[in-house]
C-alpha positions as CSV (number, residue, x, y, z in Angstrom):
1,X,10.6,-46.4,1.2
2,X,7.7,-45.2,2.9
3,X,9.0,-42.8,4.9
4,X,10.8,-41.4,2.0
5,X,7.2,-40.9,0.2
6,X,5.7,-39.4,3.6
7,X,8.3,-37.0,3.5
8,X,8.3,-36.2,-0.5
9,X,4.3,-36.0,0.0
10,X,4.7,-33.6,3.4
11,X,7.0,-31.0,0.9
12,X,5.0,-30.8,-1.9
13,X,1.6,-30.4,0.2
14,X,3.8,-27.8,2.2
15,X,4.6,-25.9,-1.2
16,X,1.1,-26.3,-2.7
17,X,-0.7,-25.1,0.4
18,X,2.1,-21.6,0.6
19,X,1.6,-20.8,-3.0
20,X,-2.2,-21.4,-1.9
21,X,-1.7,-18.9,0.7
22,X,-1.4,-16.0,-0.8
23,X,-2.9,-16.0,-3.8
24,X,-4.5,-12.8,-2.6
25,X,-3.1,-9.4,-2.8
26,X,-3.9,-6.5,-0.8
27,X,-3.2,-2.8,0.9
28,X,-5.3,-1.3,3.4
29,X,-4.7,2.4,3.9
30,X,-6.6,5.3,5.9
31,X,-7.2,8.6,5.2
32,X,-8.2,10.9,8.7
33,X,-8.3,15.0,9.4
34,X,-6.4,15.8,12.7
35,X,-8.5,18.4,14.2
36,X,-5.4,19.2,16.8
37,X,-2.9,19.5,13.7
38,X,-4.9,20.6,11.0
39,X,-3.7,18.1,8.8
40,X,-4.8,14.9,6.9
41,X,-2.9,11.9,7.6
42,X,-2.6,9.2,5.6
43,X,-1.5,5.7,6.6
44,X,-0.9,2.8,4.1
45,X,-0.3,-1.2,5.4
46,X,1.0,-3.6,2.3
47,X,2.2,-6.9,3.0
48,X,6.5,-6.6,3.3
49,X,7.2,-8.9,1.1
50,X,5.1,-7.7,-2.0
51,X,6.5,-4.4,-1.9
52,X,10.1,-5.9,-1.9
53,X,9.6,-7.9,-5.0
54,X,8.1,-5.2,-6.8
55,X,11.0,-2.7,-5.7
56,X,13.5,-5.3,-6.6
57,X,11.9,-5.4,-10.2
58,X,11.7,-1.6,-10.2
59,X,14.8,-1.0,-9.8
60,X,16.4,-3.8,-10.8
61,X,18.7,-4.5,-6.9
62,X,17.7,-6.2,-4.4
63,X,15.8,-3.9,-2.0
64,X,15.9,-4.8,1.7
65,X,13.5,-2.3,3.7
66,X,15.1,-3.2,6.7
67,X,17.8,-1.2,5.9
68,X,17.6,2.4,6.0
69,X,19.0,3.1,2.4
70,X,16.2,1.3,1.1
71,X,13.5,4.0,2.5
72,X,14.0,6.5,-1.0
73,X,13.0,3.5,-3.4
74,X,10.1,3.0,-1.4
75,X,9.4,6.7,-1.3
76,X,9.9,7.1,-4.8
77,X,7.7,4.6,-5.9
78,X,4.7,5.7,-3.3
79,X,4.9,9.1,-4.7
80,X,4.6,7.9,-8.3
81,X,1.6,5.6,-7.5
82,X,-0.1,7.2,-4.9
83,X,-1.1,10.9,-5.1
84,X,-4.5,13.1,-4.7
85,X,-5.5,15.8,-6.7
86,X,-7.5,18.3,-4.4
87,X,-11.1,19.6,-5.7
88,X,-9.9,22.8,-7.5
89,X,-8.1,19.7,-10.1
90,X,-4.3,20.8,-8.7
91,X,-2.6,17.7,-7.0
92,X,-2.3,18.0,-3.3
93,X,1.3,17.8,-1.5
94,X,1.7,14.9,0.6
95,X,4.7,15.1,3.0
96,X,6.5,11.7,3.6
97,X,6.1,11.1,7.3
98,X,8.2,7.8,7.4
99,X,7.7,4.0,7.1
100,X,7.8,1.3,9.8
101,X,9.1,-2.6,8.8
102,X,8.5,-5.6,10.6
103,X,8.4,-9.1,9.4
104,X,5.2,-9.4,7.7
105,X,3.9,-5.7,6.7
106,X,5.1,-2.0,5.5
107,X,3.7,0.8,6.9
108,X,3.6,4.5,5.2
109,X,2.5,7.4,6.6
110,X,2.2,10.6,4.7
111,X,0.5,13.6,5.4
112,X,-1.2,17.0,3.4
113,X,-0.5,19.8,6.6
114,X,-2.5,22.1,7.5
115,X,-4.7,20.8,5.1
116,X,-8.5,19.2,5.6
117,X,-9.6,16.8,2.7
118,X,-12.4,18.7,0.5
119,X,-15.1,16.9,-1.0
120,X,-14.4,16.5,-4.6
121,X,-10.8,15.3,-4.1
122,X,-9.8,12.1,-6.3
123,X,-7.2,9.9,-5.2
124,X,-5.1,8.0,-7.1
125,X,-3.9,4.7,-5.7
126,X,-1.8,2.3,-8.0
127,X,0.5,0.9,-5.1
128,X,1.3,-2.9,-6.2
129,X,-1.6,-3.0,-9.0
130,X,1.1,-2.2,-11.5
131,X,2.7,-5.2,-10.5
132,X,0.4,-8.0,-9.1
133,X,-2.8,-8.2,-11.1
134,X,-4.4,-9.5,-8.5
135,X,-3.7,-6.4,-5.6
136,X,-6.8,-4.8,-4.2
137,X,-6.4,-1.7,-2.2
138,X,-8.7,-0.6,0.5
139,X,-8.7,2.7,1.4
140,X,-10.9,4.4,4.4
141,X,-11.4,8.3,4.4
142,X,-12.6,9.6,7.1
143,X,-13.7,12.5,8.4
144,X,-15.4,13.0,11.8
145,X,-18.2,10.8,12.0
146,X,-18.4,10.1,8.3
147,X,-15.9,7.5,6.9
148,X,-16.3,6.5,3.0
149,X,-14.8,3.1,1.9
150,X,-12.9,2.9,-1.4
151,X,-11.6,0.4,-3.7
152,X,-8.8,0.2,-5.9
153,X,-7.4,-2.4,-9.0
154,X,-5.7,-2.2,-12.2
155,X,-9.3,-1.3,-13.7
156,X,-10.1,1.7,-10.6
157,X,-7.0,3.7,-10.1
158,X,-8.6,7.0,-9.0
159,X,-11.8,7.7,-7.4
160,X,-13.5,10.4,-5.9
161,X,-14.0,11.8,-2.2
162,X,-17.6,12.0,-1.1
């Protein structure tokens, strides 16, 4: 009897404390000029498992982004959420680079070539905030020495470049 109680007590402290875990939602991306290209490039990092569940509600099947026909939900969605509009108000071009799975995180890089980030950009970053109230994108831009820290919720969506 005891044992059976140690053990009922181990799984539900196990499930409390993962539900615990990750009551926290967050991107990280950054945003650097490539003096020997001449173009921006743009890196995002969102935990795997976040991104599936929200392409699986999306799109309504389940998306595994291990597999390579998953990439153009992914892409699709990015393009929709993510996008800058350059100083003179047109939005930029951002070429899809490619993504990069492993067990715990996605990673997205994107790029505007040829192109250097103007002051007066604004960027608009929605990724997961459209789908877990609780996601906070970070976002460094940097240029040379000067880097310029940004970030994003449901209530900040698009901010300017400094």
């Amino acid at each position: 009897m005891k044992l059976r109680r140690f053990w009922a007590m181990a799984v539900l402290a196990l499930a409390s404390s993962a539900a615990w875990a990750h009551n926290y939602h967050m991107g990280i991306a950054d945003i650097s000029y490539n003096p020997s290209s001449g173009s921006t490039e743009i890196v995002h990092t969102y935990t795997g498992h976040d991104v599936e569940a929200l392409l699986t509600q999306v799109y309504q099947r389940q998306i595994d982004l291990g597999r390579k026909d998953s990439e153009a939900f992914l892409r699709r969605y990015v393009e929709k959420q993510f996008y800058i509009i350059g100083a003179n108000g047109q939005r930029l071009r951002l070429d899809w680079v490619g993504v990069k799975v492993n067990a715990d995180n996605v990673v997205i890089f994107q790029e505007i070539a040829h192109t250097r980030l103007a002051s007066g950009a604004r960027i608009h970053n929605a990724l997961l905030s459209d789908f877990l109230p609780s996601q906070r994108n970070t976002l460094n831009v940097q240029d040379g020495a000067k880097i310029q820290t940004l970030f994003f919720d449901q209530k900040n969506v698009e901010l300017p470049v400094r």
